[in-house]
C-alpha positions in Angstrom: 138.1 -12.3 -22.7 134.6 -10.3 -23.7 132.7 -13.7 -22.8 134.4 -14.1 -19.7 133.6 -10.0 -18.4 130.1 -10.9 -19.9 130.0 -13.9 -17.6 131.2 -11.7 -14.6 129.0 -8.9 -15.4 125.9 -11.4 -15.3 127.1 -12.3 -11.5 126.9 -9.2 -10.4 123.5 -8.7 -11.9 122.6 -11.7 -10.1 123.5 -10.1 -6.6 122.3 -7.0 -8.0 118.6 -9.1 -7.7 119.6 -11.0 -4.4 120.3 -7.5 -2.7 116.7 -6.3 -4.1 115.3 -9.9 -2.0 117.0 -8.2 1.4 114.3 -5.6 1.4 110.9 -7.8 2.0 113.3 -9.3 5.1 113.9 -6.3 6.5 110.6 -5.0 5.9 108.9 -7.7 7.3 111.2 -6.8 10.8 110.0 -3.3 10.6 106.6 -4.3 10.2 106.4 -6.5 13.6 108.3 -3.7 15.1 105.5 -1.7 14.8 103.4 -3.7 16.4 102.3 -3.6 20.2 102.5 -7.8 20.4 105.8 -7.6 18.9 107.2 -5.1 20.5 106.7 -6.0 23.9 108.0 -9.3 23.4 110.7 -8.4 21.1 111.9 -12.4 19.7 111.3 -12.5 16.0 111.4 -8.7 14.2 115.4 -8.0 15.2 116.8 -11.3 14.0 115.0 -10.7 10.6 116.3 -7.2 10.8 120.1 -8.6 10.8 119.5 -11.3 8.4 118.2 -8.8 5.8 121.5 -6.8 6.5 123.6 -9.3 6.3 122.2 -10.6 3.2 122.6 -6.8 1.4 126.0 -6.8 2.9 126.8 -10.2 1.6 124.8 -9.3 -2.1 126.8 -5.9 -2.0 129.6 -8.0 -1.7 129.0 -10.3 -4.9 128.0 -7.0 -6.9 131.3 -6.2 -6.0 133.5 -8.7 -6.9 131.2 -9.4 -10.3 131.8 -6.5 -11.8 135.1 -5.5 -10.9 136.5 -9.4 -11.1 137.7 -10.3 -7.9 137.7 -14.1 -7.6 138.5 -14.2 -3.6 135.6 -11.6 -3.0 132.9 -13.9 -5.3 134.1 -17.1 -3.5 133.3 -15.5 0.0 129.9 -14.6 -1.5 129.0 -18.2 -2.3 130.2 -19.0 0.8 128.4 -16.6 2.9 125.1 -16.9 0.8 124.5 -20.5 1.2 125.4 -19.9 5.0 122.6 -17.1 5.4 119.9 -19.1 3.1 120.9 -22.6 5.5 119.8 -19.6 8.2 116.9 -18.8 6.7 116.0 -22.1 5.9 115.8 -22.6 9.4 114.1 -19.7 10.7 111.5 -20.5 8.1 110.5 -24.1 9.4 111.1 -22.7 13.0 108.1 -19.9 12.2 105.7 -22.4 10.7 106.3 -25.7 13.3 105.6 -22.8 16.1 102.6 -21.8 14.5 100.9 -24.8 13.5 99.2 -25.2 16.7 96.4 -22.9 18.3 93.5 -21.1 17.6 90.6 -19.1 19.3 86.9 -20.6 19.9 83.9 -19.3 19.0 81.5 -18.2 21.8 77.5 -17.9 20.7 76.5 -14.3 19.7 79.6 -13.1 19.2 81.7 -12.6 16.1 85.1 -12.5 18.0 86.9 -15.6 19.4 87.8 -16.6 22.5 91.1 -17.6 24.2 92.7 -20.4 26.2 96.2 -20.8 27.1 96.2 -24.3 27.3 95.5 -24.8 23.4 98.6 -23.8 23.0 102.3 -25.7 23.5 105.7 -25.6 22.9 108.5 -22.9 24.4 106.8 -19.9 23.5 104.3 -20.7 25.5 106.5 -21.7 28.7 108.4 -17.9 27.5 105.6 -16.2 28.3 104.0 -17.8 31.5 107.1 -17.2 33.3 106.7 -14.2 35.8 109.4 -11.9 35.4 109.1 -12.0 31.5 105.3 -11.8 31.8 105.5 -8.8 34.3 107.8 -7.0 31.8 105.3 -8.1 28.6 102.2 -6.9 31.0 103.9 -3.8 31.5 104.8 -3.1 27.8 100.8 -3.7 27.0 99.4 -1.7 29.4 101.5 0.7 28.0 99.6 0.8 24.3 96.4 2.3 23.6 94.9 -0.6 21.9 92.5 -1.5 24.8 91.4 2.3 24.9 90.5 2.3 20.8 87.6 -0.1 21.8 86.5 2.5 24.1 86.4 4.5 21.4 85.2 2.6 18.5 82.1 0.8 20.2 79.7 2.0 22.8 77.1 -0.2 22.0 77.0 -3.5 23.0 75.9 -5.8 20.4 78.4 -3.5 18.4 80.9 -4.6 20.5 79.8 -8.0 20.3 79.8 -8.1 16.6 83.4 -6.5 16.1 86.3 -8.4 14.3 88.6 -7.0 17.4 92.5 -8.6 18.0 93.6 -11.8 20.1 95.5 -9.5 22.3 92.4 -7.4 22.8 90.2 -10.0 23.1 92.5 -11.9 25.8 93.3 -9.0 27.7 91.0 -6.2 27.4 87.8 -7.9 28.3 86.7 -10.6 30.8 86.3 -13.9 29.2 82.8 -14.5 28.1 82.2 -17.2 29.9 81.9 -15.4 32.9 78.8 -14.2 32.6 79.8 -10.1 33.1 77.4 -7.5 31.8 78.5 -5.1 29.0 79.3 -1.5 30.4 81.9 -0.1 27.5 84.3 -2.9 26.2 86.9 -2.4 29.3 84.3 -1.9 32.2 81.6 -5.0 33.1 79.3 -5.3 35.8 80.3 -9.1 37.9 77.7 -11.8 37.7 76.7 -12.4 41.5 78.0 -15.8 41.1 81.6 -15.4 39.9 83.0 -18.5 38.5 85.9 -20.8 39.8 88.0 -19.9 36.5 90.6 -17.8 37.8 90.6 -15.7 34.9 87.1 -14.8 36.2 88.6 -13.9 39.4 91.7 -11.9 38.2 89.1 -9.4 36.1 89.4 -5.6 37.2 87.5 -2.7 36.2 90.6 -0.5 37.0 91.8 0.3 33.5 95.5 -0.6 34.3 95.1 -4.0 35.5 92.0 -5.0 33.3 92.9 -9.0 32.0 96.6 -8.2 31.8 97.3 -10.5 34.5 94.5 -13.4 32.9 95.5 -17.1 31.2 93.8 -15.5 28.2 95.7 -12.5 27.9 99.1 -14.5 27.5 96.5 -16.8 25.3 95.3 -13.6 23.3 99.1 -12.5 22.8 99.8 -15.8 21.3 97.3 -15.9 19.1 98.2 -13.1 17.5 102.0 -13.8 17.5 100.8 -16.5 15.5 98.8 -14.4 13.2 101.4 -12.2 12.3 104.3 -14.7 12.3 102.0 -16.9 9.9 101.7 -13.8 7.2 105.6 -13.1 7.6 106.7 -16.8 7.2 104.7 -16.9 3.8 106.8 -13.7 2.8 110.1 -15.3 4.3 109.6 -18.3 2.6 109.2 -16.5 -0.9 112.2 -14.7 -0.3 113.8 -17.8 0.5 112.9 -19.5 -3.0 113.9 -16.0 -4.8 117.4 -16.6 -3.1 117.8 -19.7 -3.7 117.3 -19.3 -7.5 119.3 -16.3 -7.1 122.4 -18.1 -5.9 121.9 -21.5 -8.3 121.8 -19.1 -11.4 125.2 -17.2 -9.6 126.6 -20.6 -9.3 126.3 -21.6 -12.7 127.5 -18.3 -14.3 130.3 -18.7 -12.1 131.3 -22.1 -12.7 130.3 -21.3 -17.1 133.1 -18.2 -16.6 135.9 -20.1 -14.7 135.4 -23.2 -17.2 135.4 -20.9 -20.2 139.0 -18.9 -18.4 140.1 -22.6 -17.8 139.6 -23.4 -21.6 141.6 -20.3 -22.8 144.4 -20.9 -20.9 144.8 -24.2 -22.2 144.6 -23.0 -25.8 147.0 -20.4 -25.0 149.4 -22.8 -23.7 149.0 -25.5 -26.6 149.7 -22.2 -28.8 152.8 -21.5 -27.0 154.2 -24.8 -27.1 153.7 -25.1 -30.7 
């Protein structure tokens, strides 16, 4: 009877760690929720949200039904754990195959990158050129004051030029380069004489609402760093994923070494009895 409360005890030890793994996934929500890219388009940082909740739920559960012994309450855990890492799973190879493809260009004498919609594929692309959701996302970014900090942060120039700024602010705060505008402040240019046939050229406004909200290389720009921050959550999601995994295979065992061992004394008790 002590082995099999030992065996029980480890369990819920075992949940005890799986409900510690919920945190980086709900963390790593909160963390996109704070910022501007994320929140305006609002996809990735409330489904990790729930799935860290549901796994502390699901962990609270197991720690539960370890400690205090209650076989129907450990069999939902299994149950529900495999479903929600099968989940996870999946949300993790969803993250990376998005962002495997697309990345910003280099443009000569300047240390940030450029932005171009078409190097970039697959639904969250199509998401974001349609209108309504783009006038909604356009809105949401206008909104922020992360085109405003350049203002702040560089008046010069070849400062400018040499600053490691965002995607989004590089896509949507600034004419592309290769239109040929002259440096004012890092939201106001002077047009070339000859504007360009690139629309994005054309759709380029000095008035600080409208600046390249409305440009290929702003949805480009928002993208890219979608990417960027997806990229550094997936390597934490997939970490997790590997912690829970262990987490429920060690579970498993101790479950299955407890009902074997309960199994075993039953049938010793019985041969006693019929003796």
């Amino acid at each position: 009877m002590a082995t099999t409360n030992n065996n029980n005890i480890v369990v819920g030890c075992i949940n005890f760690t799986a409900m510690l793994l919920s945190i980086p996934i709900i963390a790593s929500g909160i963390w996109l929720s704070s910022h501007p890219d994320n929140l305006c388009v609002n996809i990735l940082q409330w489904p990790l949200i729930i799935i860290g909740v549901i796994v502390l739920v699901i962990s609270l559960a197991g720690v539960v039904a370890g400690f205090w012994r209650i076989s129907w309450l450990l069999i939902f855990y299994f149950v529900a754990m495999l479903a929600v890492i099968v989940l996870l799973g999946c949300l993790v190879g969803m993250v990376y195959w998005v962002t495997l493809k697309g990345s910003g260009h280099p443009e000569p004498s300047r240390t940030f990158l450029e932005y171009r919609l078409e190097d970039y594929s697959g639904g969250l692309r199509r998401w974001v050129q349609r209108n309504r959701k783009w006038d909604g996302i356009r809105s949401c970014l206008r909104s922020s004051s992360m085109c405003a900090e350049l203002n702040q942060n560089y008046r010069l120039a070849q400062d400018f030029f040499n600053a490691h700024i965002t995607p989004l602010q590089s896509g949507c705060c600034k004419p592309p380069t290769e239109c040929g505008h002259t440096f004012v402040n890092p939201t106001y240019w002077i047009s070339p004489i000859n504007m360009a046939a690139d629309m994005d050229c054309l759709q380029w406004s000095n008035d600080q609402t409208q600046l390249c909200y409305s440009c290929e290389s702003c949805k480009a720009g928002l993208l890219a760093n979608l990417y960027k921050e997806w990229r550094r959550v997936d390597i934490i999601l997939g970490i997790t994923l590997v912690g829970l995994i262990c987490v429920y295979l060690t579970g498993c065992c101790a479950f299955r070494r407890a009902k074997t061992r309960d199994l075993t004394r039953k049938y010793k008790q019985g041969s006693s009895n019929d003796s």
